[in-house]
C-alpha positions as CSV (number, residue, x, y, z in Angstrom):
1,X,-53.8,87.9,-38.3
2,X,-54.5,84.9,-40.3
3,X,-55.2,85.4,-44.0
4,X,-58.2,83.3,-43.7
5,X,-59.8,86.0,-41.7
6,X,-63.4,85.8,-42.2
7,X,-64.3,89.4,-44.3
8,X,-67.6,89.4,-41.9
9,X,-65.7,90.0,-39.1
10,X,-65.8,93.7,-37.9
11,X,-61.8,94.9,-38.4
12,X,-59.6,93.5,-41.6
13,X,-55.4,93.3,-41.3
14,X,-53.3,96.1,-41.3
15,X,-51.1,94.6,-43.6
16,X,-52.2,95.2,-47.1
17,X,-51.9,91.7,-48.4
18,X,-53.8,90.5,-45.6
19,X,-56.1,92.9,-46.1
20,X,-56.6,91.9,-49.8
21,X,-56.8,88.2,-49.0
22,X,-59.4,88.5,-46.4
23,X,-61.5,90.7,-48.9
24,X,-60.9,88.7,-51.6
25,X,-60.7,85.0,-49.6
26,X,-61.3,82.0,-51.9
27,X,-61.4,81.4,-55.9
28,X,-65.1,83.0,-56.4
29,X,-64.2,86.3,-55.1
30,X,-61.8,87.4,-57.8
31,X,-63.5,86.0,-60.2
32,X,-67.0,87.7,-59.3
33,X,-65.2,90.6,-59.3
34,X,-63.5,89.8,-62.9
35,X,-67.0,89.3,-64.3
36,X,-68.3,92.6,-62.8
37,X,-65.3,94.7,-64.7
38,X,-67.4,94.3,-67.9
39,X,-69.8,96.3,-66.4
40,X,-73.3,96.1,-64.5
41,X,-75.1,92.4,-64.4
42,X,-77.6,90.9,-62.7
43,X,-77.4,88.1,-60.5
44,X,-78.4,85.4,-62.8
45,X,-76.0,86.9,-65.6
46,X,-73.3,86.2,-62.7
47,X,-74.4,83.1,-62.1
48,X,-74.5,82.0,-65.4
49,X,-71.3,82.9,-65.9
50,X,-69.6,81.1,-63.2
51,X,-70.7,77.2,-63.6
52,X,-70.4,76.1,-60.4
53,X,-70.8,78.8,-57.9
54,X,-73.8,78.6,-56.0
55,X,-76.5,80.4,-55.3
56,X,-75.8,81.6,-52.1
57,X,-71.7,81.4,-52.5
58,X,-72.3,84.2,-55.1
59,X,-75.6,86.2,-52.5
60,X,-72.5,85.8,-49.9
61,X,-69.5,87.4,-52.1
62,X,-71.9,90.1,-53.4
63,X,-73.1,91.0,-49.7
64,X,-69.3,91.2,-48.6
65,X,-68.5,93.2,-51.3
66,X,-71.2,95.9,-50.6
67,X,-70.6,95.8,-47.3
68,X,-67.0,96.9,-48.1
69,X,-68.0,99.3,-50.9
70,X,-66.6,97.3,-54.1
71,X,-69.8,97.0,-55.0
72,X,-73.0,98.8,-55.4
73,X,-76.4,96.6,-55.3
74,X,-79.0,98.3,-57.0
75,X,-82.8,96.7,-57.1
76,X,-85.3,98.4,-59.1
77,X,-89.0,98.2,-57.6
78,X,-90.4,96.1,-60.8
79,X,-92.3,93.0,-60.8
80,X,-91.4,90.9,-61.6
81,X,-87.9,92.3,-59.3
82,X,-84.6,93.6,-61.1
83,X,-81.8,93.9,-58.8
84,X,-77.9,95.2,-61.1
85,X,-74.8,95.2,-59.6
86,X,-72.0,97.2,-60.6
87,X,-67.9,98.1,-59.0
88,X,-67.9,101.1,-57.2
89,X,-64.5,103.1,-58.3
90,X,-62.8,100.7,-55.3
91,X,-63.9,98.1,-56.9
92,X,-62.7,99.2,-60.2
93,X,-59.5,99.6,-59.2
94,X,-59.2,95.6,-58.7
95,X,-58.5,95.7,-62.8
96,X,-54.9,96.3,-62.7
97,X,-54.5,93.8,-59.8
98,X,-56.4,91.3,-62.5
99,X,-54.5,91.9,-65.2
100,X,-51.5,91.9,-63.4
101,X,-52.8,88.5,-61.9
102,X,-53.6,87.1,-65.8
103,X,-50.3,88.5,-66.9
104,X,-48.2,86.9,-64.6
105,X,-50.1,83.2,-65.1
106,X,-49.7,83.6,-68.5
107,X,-46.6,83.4,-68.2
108,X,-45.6,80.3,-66.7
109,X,-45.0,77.9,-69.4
110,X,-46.6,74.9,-69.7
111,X,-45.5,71.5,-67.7
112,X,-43.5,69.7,-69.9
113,X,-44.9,65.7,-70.0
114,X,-43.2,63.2,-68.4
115,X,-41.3,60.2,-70.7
């Protein structure tokens, strides 16, 4: 299957790396998710902290991601409305994949400029 499986479609890869790419497809996915491991925040906390992502880039990535139980969507019947959301334990366990991830980049030195 082709990594840039849409994570709407009804069956992910078998392969595990596939898998991970088709849940986690583009740039806003992982870091949504890295956002989310400081604990529960509300959409416009999310958005806030991700210049650049839009509004319904981020509803999109938060609907995959409770679809697939990474995270839970929890709206609280206030007015005016408060919806949280939060990493469910799968969800949690995307930390050592990030820090694994930040490691790594880390540490690839720095181009050296051209003379």
């Amino acid at each position: 299957m082709a990594y840039t499986q849409n994570v709407t479609d009804s069956c992910l890869p078998e392969c595990g790396v596939a898998r991970f790419l088709a849940l986690l497809n583009g740039p806003w996915a992982t870091l949504v998710v890295r956002e989310l491991l400081s604990g529960t925040r509300r959409f416009t906390e999310l958005r806030d902290a991700l210049p650049g992502i839009s509004p319904h880039t981020l509803t999109n990535r938060l609907r995959q991601f409770e679809k697939y139980g990474i995270v839970v969507r929890t709206a609280y019947p206030e007015i005016p409305p408060r919806v949280e959301y939060r990493l469910t334990p799968l969800g949690e366990g995307l930390r050592d994949v990030l820090d694994a991830m930040n490691t790594w980049a880390l540490s690839i030195p720095e181009p050296v400029p051209a003379q």
